[in-house]
Short mmCIF file of the C-alpha atoms (twelve columns), coordinates in Angstrom:
data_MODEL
# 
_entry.id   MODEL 
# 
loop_
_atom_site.group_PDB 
_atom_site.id 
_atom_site.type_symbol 
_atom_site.label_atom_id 
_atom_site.label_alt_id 
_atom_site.label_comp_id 
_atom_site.label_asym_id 
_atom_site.label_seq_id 
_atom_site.Cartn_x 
_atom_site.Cartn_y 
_atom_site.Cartn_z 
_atom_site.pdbx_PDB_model_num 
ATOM 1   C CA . UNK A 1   0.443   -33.462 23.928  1 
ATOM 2   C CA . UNK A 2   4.065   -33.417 23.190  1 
ATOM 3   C CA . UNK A 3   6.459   -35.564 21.380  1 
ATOM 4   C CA . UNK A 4   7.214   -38.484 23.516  1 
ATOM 5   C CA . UNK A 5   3.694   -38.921 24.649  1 
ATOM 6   C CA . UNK A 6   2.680   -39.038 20.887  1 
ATOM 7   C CA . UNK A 7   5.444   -41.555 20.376  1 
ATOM 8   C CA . UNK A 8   3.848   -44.128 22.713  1 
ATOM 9   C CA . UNK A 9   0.376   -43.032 21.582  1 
ATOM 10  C CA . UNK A 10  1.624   -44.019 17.590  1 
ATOM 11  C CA . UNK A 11  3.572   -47.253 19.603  1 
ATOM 12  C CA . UNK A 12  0.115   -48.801 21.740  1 
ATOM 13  C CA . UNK A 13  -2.053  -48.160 18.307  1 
ATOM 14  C CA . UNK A 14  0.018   -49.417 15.305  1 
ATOM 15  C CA . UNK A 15  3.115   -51.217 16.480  1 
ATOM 16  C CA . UNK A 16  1.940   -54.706 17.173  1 
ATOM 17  C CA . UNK A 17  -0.339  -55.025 14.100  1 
ATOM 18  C CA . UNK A 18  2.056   -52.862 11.265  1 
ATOM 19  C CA . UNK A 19  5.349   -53.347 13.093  1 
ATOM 20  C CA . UNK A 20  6.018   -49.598 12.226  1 
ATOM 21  C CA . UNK A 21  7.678   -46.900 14.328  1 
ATOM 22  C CA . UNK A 22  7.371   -43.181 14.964  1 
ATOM 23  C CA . UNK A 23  11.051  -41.924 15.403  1 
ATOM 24  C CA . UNK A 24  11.479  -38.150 16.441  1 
ATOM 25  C CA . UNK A 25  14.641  -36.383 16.552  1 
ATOM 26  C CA . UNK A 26  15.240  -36.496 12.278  1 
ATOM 27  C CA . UNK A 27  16.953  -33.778 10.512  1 
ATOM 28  C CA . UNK A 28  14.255  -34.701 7.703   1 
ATOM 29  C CA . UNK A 29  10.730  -36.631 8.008   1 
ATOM 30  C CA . UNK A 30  11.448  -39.798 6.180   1 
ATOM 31  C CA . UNK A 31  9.314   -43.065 6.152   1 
ATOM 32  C CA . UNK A 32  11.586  -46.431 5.835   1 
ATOM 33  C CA . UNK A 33  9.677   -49.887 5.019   1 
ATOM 34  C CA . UNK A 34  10.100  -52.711 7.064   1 
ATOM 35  C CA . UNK A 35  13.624  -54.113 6.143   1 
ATOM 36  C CA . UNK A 36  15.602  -57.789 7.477   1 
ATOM 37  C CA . UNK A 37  12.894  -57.810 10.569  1 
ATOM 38  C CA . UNK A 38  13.368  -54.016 11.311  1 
ATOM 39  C CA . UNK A 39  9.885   -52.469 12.031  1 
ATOM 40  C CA . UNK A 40  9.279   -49.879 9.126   1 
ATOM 41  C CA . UNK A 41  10.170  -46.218 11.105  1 
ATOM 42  C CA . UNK A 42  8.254   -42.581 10.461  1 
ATOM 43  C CA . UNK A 43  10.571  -40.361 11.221  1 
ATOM 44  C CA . UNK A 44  10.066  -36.461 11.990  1 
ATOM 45  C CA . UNK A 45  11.293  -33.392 12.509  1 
ATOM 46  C CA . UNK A 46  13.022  -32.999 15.814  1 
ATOM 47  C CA . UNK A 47  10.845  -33.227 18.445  1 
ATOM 48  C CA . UNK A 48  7.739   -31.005 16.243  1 
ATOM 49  C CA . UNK A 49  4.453   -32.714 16.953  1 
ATOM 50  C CA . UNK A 50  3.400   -31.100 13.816  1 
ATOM 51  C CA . UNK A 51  6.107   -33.000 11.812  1 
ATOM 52  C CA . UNK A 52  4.833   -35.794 13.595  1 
ATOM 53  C CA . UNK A 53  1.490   -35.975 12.933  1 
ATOM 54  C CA . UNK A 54  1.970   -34.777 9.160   1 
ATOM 55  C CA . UNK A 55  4.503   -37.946 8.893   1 
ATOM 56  C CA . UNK A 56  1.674   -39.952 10.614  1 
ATOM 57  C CA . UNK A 57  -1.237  -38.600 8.465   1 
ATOM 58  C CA . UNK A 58  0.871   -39.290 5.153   1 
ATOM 59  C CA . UNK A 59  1.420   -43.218 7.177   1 
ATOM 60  C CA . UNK A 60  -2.729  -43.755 7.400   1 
ATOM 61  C CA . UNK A 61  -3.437  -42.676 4.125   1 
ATOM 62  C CA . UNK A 62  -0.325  -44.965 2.391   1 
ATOM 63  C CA . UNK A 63  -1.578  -48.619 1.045   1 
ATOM 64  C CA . UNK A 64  0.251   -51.614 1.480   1 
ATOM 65  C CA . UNK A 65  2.092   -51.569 -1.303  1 
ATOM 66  C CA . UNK A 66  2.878   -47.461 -0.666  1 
ATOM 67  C CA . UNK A 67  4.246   -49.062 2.665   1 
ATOM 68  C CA . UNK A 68  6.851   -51.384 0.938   1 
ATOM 69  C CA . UNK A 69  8.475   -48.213 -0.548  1 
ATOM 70  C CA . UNK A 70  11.076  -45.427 1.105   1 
ATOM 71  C CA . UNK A 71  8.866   -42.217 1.696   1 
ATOM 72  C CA . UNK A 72  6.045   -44.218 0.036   1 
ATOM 73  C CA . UNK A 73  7.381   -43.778 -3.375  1 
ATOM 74  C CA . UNK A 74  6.243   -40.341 -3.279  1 
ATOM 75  C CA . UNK A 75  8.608   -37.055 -5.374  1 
ATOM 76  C CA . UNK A 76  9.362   -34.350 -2.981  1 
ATOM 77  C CA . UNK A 77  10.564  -31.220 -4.346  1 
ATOM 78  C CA . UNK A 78  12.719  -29.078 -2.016  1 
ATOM 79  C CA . UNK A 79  10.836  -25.406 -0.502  1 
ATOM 80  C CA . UNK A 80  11.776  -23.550 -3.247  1 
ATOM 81  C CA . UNK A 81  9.160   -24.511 -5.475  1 
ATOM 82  C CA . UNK A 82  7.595   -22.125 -8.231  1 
ATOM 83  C CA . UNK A 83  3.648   -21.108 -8.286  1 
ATOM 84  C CA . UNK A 84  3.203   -24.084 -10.769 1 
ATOM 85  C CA . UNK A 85  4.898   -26.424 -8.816  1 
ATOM 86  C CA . UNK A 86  3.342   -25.805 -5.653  1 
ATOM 87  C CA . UNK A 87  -0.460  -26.241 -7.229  1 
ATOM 88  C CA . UNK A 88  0.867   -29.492 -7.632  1 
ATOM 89  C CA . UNK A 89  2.101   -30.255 -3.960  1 
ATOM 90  C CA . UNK A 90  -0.660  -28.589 -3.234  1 
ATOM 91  C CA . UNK A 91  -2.870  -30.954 -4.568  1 
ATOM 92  C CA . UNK A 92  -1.651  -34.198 -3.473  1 
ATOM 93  C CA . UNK A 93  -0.896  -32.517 -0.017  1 
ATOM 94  C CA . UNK A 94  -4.846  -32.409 0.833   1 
ATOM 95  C CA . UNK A 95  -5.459  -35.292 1.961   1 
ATOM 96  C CA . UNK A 96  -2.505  -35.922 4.236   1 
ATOM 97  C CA . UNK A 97  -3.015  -32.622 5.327   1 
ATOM 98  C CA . UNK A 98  -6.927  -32.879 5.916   1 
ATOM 99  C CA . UNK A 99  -6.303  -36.160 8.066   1 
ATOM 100 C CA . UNK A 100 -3.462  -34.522 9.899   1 
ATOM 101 C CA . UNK A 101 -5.655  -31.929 10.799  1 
ATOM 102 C CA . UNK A 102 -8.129  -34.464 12.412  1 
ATOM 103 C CA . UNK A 103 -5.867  -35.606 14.511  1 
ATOM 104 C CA . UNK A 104 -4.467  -32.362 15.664  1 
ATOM 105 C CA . UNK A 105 -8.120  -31.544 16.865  1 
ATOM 106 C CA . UNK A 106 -8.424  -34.888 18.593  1 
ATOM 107 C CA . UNK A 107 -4.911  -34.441 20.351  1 
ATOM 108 C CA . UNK A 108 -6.021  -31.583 21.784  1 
ATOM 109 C CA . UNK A 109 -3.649  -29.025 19.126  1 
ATOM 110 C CA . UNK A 110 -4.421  -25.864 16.961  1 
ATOM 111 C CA . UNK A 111 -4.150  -27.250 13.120  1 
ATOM 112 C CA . UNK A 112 -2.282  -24.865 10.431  1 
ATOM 113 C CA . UNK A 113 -2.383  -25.885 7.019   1 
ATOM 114 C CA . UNK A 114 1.566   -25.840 5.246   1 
ATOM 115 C CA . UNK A 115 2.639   -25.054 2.233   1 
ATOM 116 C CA . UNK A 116 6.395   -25.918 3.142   1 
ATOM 117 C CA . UNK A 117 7.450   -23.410 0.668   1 
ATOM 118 C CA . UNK A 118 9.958   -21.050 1.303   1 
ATOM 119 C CA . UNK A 119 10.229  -19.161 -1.695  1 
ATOM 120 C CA . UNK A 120 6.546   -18.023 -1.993  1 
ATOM 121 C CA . UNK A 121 6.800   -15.610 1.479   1 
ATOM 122 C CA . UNK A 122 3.898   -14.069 0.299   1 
ATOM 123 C CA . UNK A 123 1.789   -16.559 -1.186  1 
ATOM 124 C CA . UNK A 124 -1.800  -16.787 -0.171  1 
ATOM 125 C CA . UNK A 125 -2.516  -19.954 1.382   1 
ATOM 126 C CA . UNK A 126 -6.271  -19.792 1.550   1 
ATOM 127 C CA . UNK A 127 -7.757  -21.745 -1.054  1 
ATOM 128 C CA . UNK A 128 -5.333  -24.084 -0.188  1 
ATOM 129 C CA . UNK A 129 -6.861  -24.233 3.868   1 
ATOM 130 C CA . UNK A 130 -10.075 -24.015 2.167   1 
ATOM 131 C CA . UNK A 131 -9.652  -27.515 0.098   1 
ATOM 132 C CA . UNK A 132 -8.170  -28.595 2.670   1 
ATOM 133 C CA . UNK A 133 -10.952 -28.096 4.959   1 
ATOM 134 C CA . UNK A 134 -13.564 -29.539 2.381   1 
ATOM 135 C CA . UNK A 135 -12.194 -32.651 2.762   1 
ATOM 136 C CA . UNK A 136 -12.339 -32.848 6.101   1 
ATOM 137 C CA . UNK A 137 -15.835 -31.565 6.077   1 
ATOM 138 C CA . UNK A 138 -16.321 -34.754 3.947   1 
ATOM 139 C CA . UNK A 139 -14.606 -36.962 6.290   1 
ATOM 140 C CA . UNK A 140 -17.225 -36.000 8.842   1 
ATOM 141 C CA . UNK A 141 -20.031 -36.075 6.707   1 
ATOM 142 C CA . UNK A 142 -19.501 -39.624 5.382   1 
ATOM 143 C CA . UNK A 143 -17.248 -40.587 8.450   1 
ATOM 144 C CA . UNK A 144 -15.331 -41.877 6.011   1 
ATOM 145 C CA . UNK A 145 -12.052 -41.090 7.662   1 
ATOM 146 C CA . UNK A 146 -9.175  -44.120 6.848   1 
ATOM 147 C CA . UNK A 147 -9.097  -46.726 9.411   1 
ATOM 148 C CA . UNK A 148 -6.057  -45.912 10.809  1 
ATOM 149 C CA . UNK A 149 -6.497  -42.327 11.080  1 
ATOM 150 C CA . UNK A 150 -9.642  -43.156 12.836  1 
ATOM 151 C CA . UNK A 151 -7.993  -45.767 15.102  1 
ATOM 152 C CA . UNK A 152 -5.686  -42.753 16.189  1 
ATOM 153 C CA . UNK A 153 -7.671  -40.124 16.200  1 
ATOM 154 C CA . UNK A 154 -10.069 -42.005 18.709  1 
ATOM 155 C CA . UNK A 155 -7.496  -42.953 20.471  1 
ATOM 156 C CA . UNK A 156 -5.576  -39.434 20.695  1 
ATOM 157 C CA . UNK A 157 -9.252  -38.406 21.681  1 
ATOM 158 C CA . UNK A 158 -9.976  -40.927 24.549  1 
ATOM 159 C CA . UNK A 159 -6.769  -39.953 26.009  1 
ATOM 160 C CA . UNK A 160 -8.325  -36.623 26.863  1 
ATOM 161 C CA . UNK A 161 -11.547 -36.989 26.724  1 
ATOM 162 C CA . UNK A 162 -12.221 -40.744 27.709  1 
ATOM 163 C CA . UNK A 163 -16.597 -40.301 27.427  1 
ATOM 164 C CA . UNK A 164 -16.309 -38.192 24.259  1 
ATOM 165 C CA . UNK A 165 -17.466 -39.599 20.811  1 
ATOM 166 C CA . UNK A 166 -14.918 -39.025 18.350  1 
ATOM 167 C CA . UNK A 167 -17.483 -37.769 15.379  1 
ATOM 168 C CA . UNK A 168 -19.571 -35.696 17.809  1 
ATOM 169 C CA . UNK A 169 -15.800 -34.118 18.980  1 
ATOM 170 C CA . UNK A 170 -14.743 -33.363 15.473  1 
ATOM 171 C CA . UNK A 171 -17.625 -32.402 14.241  1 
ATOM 172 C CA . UNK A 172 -18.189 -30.082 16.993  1 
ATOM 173 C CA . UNK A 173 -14.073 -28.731 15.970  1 
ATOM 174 C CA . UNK A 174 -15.353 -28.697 12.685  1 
ATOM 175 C CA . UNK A 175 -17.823 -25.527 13.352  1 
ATOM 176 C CA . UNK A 176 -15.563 -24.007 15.521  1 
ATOM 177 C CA . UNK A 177 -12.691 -23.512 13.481  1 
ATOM 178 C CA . UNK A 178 -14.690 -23.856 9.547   1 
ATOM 179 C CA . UNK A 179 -17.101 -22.036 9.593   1 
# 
């Protein structure tokens, strides 16, 4: 799946009910609440699916009220963050990153957890994967994945694999790339 296609994927699920669009091409990923009868906008990086999907993940997680606010209201501290400071990325970043990761299986795309850090070259990402993957393990178990992460993940899914069942799918990508 590239860019554009994901574009019109985000478009035919969201934009008629949420007024929101998914804008590639941006220096930065940015979300922008709906402002004087503008649709809200996710934008990502260049033309990275990755970005995109991270952007979107961070979208189906966000409340309404998150929604009302410029990148949700969320801090964002630049890639040069210290060990102390990325614990605490890290842990707000695991849900995002656990959703974006279910929809990178259902669009057909190797997930990579990030610790969009810089500084650290060296740092050892894998307790980080491994929360990260917990909570998508928990996802599955309770299928309690937020509605509109399951609205596009099905959808990304049935694009693909029209006569697959989404849980059975992820569930399946779940002991191939977990355990």
């Amino acid at each position: 799946m590239n860019a554009t296609q994901l574009v019109t994927a985000f478009d035919a699920c969201f934009f008629a009910n949420f007024n929101t669009r998914l804008i590639g091409g941006a220096d930065e990923p940015l979300y922008v609440p709906i402002s004087n009868e503008q649709p809200a906008k996710i934008f990502f990086r260049f033309d990275y699916v990755s970005s995109a999907l991270h952007e979107i993940s961070h979208w189906c997680i966000a409340g309404k009220k998150r929604r009302t606010l410029e990148d949700y209201g969320y801090w964002y501290e630049s890639d040069t963050r210290d060990l102390t400071k990325q614990q605490r990325f890290e842990s707000v970043e695991v849900v995002p990153q656990a959703v974006e990761c279910i929809l990178h299986w259902s669009a057909g795309l190797p997930f990579r957890v990030s610790v969009d850090n810089l500084s650290l070259p060296d740092y050892d990402a894998s307790e980080f994967a491994h929360t990260v993957y917990q909570q998508v393990e928990r996802y599955l178990c309770k299928y309690a994945l937020p509605e509109r992460a399951r609205i596009f993940a099905h959808y990304l899914l049935a694009q693909r694999h029209p006569d697959y069942h989404l849980s059975g799918f992820l569930q399946q990508q779940y002991e191939n790339n977990c355990r």
